[in-house]
C-alpha positions in Angstrom: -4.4 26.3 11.5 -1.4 27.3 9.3 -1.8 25.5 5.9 1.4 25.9 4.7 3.1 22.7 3.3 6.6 24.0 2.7 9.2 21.4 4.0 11.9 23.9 5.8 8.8 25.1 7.8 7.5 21.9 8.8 10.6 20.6 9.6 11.3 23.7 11.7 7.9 23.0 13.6 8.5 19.2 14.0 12.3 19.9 15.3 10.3 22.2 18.0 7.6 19.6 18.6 10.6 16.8 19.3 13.1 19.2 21.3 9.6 19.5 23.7 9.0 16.1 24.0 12.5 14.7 24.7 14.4 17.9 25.9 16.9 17.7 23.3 16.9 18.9 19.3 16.6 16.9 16.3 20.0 16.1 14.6 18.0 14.9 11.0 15.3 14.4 9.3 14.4 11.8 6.8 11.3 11.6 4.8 8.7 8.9 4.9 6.8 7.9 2.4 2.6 7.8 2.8 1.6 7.4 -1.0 -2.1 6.5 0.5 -2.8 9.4 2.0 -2.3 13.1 1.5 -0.3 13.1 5.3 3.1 13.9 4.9 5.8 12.0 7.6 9.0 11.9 8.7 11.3 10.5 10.6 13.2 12.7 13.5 15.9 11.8 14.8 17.9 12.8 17.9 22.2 12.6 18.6 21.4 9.8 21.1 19.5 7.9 18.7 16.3 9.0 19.7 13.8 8.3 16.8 10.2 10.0 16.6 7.9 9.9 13.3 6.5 13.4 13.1 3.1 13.7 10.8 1.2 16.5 9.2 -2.0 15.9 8.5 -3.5 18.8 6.0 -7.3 17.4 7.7 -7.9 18.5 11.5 -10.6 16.2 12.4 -8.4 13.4 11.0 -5.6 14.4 13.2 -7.9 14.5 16.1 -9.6 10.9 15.5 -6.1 9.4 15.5 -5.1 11.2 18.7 -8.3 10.3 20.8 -8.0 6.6 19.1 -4.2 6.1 20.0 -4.7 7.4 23.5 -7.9 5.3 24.4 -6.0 2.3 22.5 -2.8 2.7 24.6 -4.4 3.0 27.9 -6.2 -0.5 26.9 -3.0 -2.2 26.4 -3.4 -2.3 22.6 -0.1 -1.7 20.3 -0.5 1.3 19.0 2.0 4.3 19.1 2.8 6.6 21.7 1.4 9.8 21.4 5.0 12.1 22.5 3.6 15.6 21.6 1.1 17.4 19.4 0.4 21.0 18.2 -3.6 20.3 16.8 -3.7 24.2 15.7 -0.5 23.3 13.5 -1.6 19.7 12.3 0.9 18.4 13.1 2.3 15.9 15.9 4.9 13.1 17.0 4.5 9.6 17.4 6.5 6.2 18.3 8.8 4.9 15.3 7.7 1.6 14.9 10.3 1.1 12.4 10.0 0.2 8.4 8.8 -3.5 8.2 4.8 -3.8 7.5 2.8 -7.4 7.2 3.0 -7.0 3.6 6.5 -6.5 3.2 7.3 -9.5 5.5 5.2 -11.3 3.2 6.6 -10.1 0.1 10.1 -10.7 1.3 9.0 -14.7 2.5 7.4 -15.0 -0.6 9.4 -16.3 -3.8 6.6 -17.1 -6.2 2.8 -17.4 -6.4 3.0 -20.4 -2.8 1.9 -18.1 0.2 4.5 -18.9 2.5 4.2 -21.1 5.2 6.2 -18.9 7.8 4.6 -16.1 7.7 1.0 -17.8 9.0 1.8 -18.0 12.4 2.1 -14.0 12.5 -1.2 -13.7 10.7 -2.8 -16.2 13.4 -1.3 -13.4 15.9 -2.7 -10.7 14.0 -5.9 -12.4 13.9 -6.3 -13.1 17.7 -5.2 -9.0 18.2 -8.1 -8.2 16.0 -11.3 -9.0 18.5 -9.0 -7.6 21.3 -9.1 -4.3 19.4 -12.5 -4.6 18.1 -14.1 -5.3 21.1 -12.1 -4.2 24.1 -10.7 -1.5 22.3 -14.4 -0.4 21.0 -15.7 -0.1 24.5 -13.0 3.1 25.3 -13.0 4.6 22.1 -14.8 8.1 22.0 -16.9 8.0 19.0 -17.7 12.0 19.1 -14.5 12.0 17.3 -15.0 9.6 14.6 -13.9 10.7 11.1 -15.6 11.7 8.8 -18.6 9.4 9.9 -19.4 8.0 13.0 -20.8 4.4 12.1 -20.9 2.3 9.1 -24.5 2.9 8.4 -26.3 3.0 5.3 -25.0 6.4 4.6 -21.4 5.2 5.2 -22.4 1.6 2.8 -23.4 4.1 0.1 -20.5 6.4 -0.3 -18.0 3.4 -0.7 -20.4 1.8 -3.0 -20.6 4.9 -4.8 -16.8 5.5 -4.6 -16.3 2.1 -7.0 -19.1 3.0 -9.5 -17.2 6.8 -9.9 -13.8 5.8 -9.4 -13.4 2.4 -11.1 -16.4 1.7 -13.1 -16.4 5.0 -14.9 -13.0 6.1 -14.8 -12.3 2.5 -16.4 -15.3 3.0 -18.3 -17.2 -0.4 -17.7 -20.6 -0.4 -19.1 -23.1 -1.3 -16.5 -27.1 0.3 -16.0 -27.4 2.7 -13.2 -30.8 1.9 -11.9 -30.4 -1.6 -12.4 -26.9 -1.0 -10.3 -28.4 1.2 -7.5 -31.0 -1.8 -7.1 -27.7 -4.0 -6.0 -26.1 -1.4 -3.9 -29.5 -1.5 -2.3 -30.0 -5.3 -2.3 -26.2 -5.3 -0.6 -26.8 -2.6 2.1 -30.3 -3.9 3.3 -28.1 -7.1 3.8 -25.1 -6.1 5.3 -27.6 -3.9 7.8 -28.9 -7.2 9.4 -25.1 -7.4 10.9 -24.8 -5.9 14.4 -22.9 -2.9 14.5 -22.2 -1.8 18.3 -18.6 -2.6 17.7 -14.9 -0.7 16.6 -14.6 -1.0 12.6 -10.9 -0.1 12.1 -11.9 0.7 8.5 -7.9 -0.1 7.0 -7.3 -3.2 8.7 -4.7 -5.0 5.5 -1.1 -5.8 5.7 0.4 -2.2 5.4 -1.2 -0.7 7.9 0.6 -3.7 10.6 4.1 -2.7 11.6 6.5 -5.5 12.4 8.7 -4.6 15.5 10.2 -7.4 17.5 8.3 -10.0 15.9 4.8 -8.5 16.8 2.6 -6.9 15.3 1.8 -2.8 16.1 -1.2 -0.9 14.3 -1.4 2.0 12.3 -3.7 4.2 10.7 -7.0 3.7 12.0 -8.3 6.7 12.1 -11.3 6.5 9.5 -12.4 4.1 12.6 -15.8 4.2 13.3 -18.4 2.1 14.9 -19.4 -1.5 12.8 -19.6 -4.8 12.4 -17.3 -7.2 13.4 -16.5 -9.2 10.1 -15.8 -5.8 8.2 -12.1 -5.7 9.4 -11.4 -9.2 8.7 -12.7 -9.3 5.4 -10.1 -6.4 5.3 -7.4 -8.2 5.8 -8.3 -11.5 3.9 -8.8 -10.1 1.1 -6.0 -7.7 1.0 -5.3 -7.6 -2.4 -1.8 -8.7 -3.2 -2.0 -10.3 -0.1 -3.0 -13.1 -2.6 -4.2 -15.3 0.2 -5.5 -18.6 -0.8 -9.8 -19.4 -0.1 -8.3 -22.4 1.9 -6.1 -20.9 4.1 -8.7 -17.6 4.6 -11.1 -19.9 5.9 -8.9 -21.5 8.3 -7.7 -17.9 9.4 -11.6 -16.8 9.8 -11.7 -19.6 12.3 -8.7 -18.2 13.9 -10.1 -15.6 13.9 -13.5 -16.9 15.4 -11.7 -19.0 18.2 -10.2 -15.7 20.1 -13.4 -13.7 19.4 -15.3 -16.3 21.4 -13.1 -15.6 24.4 -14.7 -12.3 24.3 -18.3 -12.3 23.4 -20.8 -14.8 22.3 -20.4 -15.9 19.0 -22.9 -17.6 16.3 -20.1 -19.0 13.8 -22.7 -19.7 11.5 -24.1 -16.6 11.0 -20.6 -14.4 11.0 -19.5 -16.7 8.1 -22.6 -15.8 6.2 -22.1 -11.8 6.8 -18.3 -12.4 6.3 -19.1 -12.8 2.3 -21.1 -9.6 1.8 -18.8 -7.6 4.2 -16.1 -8.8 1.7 -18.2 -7.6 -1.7 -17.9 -4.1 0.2 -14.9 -4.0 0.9 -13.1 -4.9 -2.4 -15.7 -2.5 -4.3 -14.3 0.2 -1.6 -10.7 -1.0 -2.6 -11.4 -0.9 -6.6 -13.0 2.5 -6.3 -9.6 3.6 -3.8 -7.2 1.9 -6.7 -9.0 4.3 -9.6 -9.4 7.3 -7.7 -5.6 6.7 -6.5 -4.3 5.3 -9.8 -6.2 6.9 -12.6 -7.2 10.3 -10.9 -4.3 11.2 -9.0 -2.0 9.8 -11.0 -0.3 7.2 -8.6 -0.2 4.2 -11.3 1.6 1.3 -8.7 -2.5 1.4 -7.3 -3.7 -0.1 -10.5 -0.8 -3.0 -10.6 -3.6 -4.2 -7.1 -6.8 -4.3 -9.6 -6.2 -7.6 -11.2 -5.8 -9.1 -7.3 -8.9 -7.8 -6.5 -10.4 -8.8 -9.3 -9.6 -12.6 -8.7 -10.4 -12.0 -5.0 -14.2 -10.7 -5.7 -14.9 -13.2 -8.9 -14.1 -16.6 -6.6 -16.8 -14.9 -4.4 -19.1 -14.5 -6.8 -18.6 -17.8 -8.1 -18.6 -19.7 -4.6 -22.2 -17.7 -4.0 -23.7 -14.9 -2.5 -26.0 -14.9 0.1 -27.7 -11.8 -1.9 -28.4 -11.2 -5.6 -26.4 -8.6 -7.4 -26.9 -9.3 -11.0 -25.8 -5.9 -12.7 -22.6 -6.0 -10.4 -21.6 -9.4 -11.6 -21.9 -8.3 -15.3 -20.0 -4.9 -14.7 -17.3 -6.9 -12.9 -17.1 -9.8 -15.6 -16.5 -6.9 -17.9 -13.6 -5.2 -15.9 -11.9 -8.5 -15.9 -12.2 -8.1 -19.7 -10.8 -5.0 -19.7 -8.2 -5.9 -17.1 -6.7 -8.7 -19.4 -6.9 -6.2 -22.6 -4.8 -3.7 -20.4 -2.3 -6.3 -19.3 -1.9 -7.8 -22.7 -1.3 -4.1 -24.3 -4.2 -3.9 -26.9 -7.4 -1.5 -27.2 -9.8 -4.6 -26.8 -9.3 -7.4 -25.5 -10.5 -10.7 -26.2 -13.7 -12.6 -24.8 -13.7 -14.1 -21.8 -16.3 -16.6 -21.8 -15.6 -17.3 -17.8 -14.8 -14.6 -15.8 -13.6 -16.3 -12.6 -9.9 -15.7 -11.8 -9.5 -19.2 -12.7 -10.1 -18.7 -16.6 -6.5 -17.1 -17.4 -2.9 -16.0 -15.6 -3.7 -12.7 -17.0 -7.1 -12.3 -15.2 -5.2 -12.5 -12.1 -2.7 -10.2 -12.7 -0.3 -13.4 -12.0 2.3 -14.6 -14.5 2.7 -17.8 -16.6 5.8 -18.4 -16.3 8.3 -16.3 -13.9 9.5 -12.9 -14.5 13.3 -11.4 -13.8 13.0 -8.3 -13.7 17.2 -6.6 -14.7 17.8 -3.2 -12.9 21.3 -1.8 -13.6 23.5 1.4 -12.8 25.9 2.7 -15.4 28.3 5.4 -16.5 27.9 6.4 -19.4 32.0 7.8 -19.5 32.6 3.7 -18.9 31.2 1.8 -21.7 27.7 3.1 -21.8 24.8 1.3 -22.1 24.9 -2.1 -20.7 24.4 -5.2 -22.6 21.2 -7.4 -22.6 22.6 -10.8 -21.8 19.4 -12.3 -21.6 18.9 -11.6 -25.7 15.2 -10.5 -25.2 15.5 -7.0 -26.0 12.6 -5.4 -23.9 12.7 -2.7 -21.4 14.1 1.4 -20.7 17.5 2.9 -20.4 16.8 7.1 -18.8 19.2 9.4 -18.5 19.8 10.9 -15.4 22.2 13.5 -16.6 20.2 16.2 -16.4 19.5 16.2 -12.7 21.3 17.9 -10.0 24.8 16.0 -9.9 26.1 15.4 -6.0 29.3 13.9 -7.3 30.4 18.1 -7.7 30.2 18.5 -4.2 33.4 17.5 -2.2 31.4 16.0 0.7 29.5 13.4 -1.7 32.7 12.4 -3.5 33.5 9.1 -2.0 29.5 8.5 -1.4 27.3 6.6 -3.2 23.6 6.6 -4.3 22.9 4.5 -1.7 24.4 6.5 1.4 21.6 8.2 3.2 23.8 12.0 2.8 22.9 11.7 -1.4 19.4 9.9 -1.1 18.6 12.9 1.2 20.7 15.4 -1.5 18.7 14.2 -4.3 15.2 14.0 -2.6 15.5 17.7 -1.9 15.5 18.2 -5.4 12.0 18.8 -7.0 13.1 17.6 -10.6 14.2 14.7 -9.4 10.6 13.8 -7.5 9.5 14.7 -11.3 11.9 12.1 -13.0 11.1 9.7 -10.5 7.2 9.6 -10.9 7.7 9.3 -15.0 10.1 6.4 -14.5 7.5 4.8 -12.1 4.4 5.0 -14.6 6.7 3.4 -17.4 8.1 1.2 -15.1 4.9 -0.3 -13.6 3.3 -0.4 -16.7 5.5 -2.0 -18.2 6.2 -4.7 -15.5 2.6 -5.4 -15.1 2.4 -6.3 -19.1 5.0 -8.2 -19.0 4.1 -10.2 -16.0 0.4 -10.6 -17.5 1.3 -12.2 -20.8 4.0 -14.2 -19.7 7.4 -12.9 -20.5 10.4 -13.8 -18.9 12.9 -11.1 -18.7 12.4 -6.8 -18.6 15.8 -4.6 -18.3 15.6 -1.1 -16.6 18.7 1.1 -16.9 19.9 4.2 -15.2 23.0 6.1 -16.4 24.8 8.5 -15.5 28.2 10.5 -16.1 30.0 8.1 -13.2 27.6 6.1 -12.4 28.0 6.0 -8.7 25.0 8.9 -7.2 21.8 9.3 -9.4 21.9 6.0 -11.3 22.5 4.1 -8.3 20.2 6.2 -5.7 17.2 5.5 -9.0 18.2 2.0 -9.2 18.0 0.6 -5.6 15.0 3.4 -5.5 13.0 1.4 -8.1 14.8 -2.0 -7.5 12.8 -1.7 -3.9 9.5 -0.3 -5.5 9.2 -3.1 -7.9 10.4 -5.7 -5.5 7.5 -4.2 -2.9 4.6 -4.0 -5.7 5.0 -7.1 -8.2 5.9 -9.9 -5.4 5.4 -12.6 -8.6 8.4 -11.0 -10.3 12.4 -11.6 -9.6 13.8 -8.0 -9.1 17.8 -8.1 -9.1 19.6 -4.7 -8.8 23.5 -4.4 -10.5 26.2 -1.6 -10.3 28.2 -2.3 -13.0 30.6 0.4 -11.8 30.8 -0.5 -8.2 34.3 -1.7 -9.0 35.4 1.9 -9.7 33.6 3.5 -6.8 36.8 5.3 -4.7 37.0 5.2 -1.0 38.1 9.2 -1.1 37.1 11.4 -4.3 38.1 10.7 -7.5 34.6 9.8 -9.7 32.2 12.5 -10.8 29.0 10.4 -11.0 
C-alpha cells in the first residue's frame, strides 16, 4: 500500500475511484472533517450533482472491517452506506454521502439550554429500536475473521480500555490513585462484566455522532472497531454519550425502549440486562475518559477535554445510585478528577475541596453553567474602525489578527466573495498556515469558553480582523462560531460582520 498522505495525490486517486464508479469525473472536492480518527475524508462531487464521500484510511485492516461490515449490513436491510468502489492496496475507497447532520448536532441545534429537548426523543426511540435490529440480525451476517483489531470483547479487549483510562486520563491528568489496589477493580469489573453473554454484534461507537440524519432517519457510521459482545454495551454507548447530557429519568425510559424491540427478537430477562447495563456503562465512560486524554492532552485536540466534565457527572450519578460490584480505588481516583476538573474550570493550580463528588455538588463539576453564557463572535476590518467595541461592558475574551495569512481578496476571482462562499473556505483551507492559526485559536478558544461556562460568567467576545474584513475574518468567524456552537451546547454563540454592509456585489474591498 502507498503511504503517501499528500492531498493532490489523494485527490487524484479518489477522482479515479469516482470517475469508475459513476462513469463520469469529479468536478470538486471538499474536505471533511474526522477529528476522531486519523482517516482523512472528502466529499466528491460530480457536474450532475452526484455526491460520493471518498475515505483514506492510513490502517488496512480497518478499511477492510468496514468494507466486510457495510456489505453484510446492507444486504441485511440495515442503513448503512453503499459501498460504490474501493482500491484496498491504496486505502482508500468511496461511500454514500449521507449528508452533514449527526444525532448530536440535531440535538444541539433543538437544544437552547441545559432541558433535553422534547422533539428530539422520538428519533432516539427510533434509534433505539434500530439498535437490536443491528445487534442481532446484523450480528448473525457479519464475518467476524475481519474484526478490528480484536475479535470479541473479552477480557483481553475489557483490559486495554481499562488500561487506556488509567494511561490516558488518570496519569496524563495526573490523579493519584494505587496501582495494585486499581488492577484489583479492573479485575473486580471484568470478572463481572464476563457473566454477560457475548454471542452478539458490539458496534463499539454507538453515540450521537456516529448517527447520520438523512430524511428524518437515522443511517450508521463508523463501526468498524465492531466486534463480537454483549448486548447492553452499545446502549450504554449511547446513553451516556457525554454531552449528550441525557437525564437518568429519561435513560431509563429509553433502556425500556430499548428493551421492548429487543424482545421482538430474542428472549429477554429485563432484570438481569438492567443489572449488566450499569457495569457495561463504568466501561464505557472509563474507555471515553481515557479517548478524551489521549485525544485532548496527547495529541493535542483540546475541544476532547471540554466532554470530561459530562462524563464525569455521567459516571459519579452511577456511582452514587450503586454498583452492582465494588470498585473502591476507582471511586477515590474519580472523586479526585472531579476535583481537578472544577480547579481546571475555575483557572487555579488547586482547586478547592469537594466534600461530595456527585455531579450534583456544583455547576462546575458538571461542566454546566450557573447562569447562561453569550458567547460574541465578530468580523472586522481593521481599515474601518478597528477593533470592535464591547457593548456588553465585561471586558473578557481575544481579538487575532488574521493579517498575516494568505489574503484571497488579491485575487480577482475572490473579489466580490466572501469568507463564507465555499471558492475562499476551500482557498484558505489549502493553506497550511492557516490550519496552524486555526488550531491556536481553537485551544484559546475552548479554553477559554469552558472557564467561563464553569464559573459562571455571562458574556466572552472573540474577534477576527482583517484588512477588509470580508475573507479571513469572516471564513474564522463562522469557522469558530459553528465549532463553539457544536461543542459547548450550554452556551449562546451569535456570529456578527460588522462590515457586511460594505461587502460589494463586484470587486472593490481588499479583505
Amino acid at each position: 500500500m502507498q503511504s503517501t498522505t499528500d492531498p493532490a495525490s489523494l485527490h487524484a486517486r479518489l477522482s479515479a475511484l469516482f470517475a469508475g464508479a459513476f462513469g463520469f469525473p469529479a468536478a470538486s472536492i471538499q474536505n471533511l472533517r474526522a477529528d476522531g480518527s486519523d482517516r482523512k475524508l472528502y466529499r466528491l462531487i460530480g457536474g450532475d450533482g452526484t455526491t460520493a464521500v471518498g475515505v483514506f484510511g492510513p490502517e488496512p485492516e480497518e478499511n477492510r472491517a468496514f468494507l466486510s461490515y457495510s456489505r453484510s449490513l446492507r444486504l441485511a436491510g440495515l442503513p448503512v452506506p453503499e459501498i460504490y468502489a474501493a482500491d484496498e492496496a491504496a486505502g482508500i475507497y468511496l461511500e454514500e454521502d449521507l449528508g452533514d447532520v449527526t444525532l448530536f448536532d440535531l440535538l444541539s441545534q433543538m437544544r437552547t439550554g441545559s432541558q433535553f429537548p422534547e422533539e428530539v426523543i422520538p428519533f432516539y426511540h427510533r434509534v433505539l429500536r434500530l439498535l437490536p435490529q443491528v445487534q442481532v440480525r446484523g450480528g448473525a451476517v457479519i464475518d467476524y475473521s475481519v474484526a478490528w483489531p480484536h475479535p470479541e470483547f473479552d477480557r483481553h479487549a475489557m483490559m486495554w480500555d481499562l488500561n487506556y483510562f488509567k494511561y490516558h486520563f488518570l496519569k496524563l491528568a495526573q490523579i493519584p490513585f494505587h496501582e495494585g489496589r486499581l488492577e484489583e477493580d479492573f479485575g473486580r469489573l471484568c470478572d463481572f462484566l464476563l457473566t454477560a453473554d457475548r454471542s452478539h454484534f458490539l458496534y463499539r461507537d454507538f453515540q450521537s455522532r456516529n448517527i447520520m440524519v438523512r430524511n428524518g432517519e437515522p443511517w450508521l457510521i463508523d463501526y468498524q472497531g465492531g466486534r463480537r459482545g454483549a448486548l447492553p454495551y452499545d446502549v450504554a454507548s449511547l446513553l451516556f454519550d457525554a454531552k449528550a447530557a441525557i437525564p437518568p429519568a429519561l435513560r431509563q425510559q429509553m433502556v425500556e425502549e430499548y428493551l421492548d424491540a429487543l424482545e421482538e427478537l430474542v428472549p429477554v430477562d429485563r432484570a438481569e440486562f438492567r443489572y449488566q447495563f450499569r457495569g457495561f456503562a463504568v466501561v464505557r465512560i472509563l474507555q471515553a475518559m481515557g479517548a478524551y486524554g489521549y485525544r485532548g492532552w496527547f495529541q493535542r485536540k483540546e475541544h476532547f477535554l471540554t466532554s470530561i466534565p459530562y462524563a464525569l457527572a455521567n459516571i459519579t450519578q452511577l456511582f452514587a445510585d450503586g454498583l452492582p460490584v465494588e470498585l473502591p480505588e476507582i471511586t477515590k481516583a474519580l472523586a479526585a478528577a472531579v476535583i481537578h476538573c472544577q480547579a481546571l474550570n475555575e483557572g487555579k493550580e488547586e482547586g478547592r475541596a469537594v466534600t461530595d463528588p456527585s455531579p450534583q455538588s456544583s455547576a462546575t463539576a458538571q461542566g454546566l453553567p450557573e447562569r447562561g453564557l453569550t458567547v460574541h463572535i465578530t468580523s472586522f476590518s481593521y481599515k474601518r474602525g478597528g477593533y470592535p467595541a464591547d457593548g456588553t461592558g465585561h471586558g473578557g475574551g481575544f481579538v487575532f489578527d488574521c493579517r498575516s495569512l494568505h489574503n484571497p481578496g488579491r485575487y480577482p476571482e475572490y473579489k466580490s466573495l466572501t469568507g463564507k462562499d465555499r471558492a475562499v473556505v476551500e482557498f484558505l483551507e489549502r493553506e497550511k498556515e492557516v490550519e496552524k492559526f486555526w488550531q491556536d485559536v481553537c485551544g484559546l478558544a475552548q479554553r477559554s469558553v469552558a472557564a467561563y461556562l464553569g464559573r459562571g460568567f455571562s458574556d466572552i467576545s472573540l474577534a477576527f480582523g482583517c484588512t477588509g474584513g470580508q475573507h479571513r475574518s469572516v471564513y474564522f468567524a463562522e469557522r469558530l462560531g459553528d465549532y463553539l456552537g457544536k461543542h459547548f451546547p450550554a452556551a449562546i454563540v451569535e456570529v456578527r460582520h460588522r462590515e457586511s454592509g460594505n461587502w460589494p456585489s463586484a470587486g472593490g474591498v481588499q479583505s
